[in-house]
Backbone as CSV, one residue per row, in Angstrom:
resi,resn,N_x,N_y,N_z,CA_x,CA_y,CA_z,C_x,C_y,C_z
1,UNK,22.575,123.911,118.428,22.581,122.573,118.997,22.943,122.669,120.479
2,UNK,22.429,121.751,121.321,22.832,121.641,122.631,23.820,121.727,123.133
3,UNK,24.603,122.499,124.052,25.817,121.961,124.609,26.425,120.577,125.193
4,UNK,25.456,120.092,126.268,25.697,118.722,126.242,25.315,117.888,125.072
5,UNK,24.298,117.669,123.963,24.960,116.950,122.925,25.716,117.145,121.873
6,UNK,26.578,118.238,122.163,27.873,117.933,121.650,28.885,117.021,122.011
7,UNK,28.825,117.314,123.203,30.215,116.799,124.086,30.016,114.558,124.533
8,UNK,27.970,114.731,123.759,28.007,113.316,123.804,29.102,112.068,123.281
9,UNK,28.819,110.991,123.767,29.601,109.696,123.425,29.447,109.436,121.640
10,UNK,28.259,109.782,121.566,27.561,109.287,120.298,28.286,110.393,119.443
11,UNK,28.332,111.581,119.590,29.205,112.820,118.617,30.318,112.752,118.745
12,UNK,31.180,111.967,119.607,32.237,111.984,119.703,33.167,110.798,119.207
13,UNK,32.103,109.925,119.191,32.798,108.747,118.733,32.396,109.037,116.650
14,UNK,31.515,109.619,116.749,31.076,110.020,114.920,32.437,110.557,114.623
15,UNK,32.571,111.795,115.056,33.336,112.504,114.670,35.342,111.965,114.667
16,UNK,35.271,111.104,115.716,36.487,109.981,115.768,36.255,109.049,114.777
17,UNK,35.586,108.637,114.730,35.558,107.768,113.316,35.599,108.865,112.241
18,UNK,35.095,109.770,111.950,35.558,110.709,110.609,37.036,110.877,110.483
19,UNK,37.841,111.508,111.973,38.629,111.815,111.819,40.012,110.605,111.361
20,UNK,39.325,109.513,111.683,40.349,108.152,111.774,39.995,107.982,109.816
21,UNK,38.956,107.430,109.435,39.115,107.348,108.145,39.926,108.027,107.249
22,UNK,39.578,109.732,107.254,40.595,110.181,106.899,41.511,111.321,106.669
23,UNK,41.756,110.632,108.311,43.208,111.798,108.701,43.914,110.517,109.844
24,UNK,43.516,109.411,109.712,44.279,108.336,110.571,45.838,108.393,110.799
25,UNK,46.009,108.423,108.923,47.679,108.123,109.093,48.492,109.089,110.131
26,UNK,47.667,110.369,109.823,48.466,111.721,110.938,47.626,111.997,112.265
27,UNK,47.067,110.614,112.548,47.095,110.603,114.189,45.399,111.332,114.658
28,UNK,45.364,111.916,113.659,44.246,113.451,114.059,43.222,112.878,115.324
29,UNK,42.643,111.473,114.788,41.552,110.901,115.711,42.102,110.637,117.233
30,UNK,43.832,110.170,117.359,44.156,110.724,118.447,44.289,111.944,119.751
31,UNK,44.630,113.276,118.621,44.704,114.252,119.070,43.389,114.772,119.549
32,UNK,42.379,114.166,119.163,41.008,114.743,119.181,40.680,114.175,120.486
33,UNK,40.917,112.727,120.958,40.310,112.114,121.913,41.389,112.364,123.042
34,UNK,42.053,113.435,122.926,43.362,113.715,124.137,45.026,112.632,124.166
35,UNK,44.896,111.726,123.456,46.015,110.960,123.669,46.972,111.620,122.556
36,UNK,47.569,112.477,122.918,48.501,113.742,122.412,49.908,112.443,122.081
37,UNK,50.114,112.246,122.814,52.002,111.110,122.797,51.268,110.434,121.652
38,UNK,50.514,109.304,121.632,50.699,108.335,120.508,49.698,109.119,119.411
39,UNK,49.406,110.237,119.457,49.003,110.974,118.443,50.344,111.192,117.726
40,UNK,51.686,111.472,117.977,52.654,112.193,117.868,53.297,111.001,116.838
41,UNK,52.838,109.644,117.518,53.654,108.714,117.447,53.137,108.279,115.670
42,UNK,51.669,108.446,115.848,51.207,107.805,114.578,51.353,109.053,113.375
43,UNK,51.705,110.351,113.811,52.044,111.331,112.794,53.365,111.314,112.480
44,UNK,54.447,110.485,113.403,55.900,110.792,112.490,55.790,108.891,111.881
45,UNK,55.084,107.859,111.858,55.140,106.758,111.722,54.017,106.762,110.636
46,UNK,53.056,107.684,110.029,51.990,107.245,109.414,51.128,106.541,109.828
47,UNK,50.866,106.555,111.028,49.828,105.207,111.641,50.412,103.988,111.951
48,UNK,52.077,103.952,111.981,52.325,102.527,112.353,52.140,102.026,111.259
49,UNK,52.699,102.697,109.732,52.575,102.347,108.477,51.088,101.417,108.147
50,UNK,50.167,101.958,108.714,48.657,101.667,108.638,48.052,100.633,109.369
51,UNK,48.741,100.047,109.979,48.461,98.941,111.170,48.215,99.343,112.239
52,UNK,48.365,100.459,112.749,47.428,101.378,113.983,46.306,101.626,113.540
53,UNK,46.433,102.109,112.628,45.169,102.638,111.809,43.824,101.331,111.898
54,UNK,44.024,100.271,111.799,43.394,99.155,111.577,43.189,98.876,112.730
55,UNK,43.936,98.479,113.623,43.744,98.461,115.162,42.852,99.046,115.736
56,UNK,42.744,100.407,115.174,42.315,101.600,116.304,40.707,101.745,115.498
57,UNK,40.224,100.691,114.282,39.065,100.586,113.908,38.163,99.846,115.055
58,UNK,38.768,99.281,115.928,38.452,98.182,116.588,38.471,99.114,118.137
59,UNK,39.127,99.717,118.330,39.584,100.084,119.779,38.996,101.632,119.949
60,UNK,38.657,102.184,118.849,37.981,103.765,118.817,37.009,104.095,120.194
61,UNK,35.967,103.176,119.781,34.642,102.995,120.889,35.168,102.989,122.259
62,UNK,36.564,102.656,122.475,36.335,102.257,123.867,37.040,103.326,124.673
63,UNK,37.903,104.268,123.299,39.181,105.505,123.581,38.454,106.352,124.017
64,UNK,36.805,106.696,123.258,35.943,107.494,123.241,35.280,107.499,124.415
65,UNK,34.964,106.148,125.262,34.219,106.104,126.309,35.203,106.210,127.065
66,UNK,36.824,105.858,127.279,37.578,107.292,127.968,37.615,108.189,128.355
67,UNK,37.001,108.751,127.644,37.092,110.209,127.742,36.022,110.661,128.694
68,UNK,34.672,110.174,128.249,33.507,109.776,129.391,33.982,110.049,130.670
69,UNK,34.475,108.746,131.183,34.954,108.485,132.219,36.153,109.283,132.987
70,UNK,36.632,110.179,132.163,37.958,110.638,132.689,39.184,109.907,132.649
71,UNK,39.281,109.050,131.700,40.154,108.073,131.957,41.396,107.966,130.878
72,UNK,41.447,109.161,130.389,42.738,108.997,129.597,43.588,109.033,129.594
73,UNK,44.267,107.970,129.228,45.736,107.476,129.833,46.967,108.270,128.870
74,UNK,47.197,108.669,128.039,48.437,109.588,127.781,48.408,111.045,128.491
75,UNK,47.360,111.062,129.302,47.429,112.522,130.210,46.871,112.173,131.389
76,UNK,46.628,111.037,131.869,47.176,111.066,133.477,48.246,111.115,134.068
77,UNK,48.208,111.807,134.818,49.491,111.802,135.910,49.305,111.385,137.491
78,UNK,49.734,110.613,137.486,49.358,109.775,139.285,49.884,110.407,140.495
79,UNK,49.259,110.852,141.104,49.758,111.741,142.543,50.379,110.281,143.038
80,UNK,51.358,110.672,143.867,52.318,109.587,144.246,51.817,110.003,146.103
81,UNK,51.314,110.714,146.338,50.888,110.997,147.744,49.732,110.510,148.505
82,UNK,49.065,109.590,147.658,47.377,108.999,148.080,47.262,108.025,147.461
């Protein structure tokens, strides 16, 4: 398979939705899309006792096009100089 369509929106958001159905409670679909902290958060909490989990049915698409963009926010760090 291609290298760039792996790394597509469309494989990435599949494979985030696999991982959220089921491996949600332990965060996995987090860890996958880079947001490592509230990955951490939904593996010692179960998902926010499954109410992240439900949330993040809704909010997946947009974590995913994050990533796209460069824009993920539990691993930016802001130069304070510019």
């Amino acid at each position: 398979m291609n290298a760039a369509l792996e790394d597509s929106y469309g494989w990435r958001l599949l494979w985030s939705y696999l991982a959220l159905m089921f491996l949600g409670v332990f965060g996995v679909h987090r860890f996958y899309l880079g947001r490592w902290r509230t990955g951490l958060v939904y593996l010692c909490t179960g998902g926010i006792c499954g109410l992240g989990v439900l949330v993040d049915f809704v909010l997946l698409p947009c974590m995913a096009l994050d990533i796209e963009d460069g824009n993920v926010k539990d691993e930016t760090v802001e130069d304070e100089t510019g």
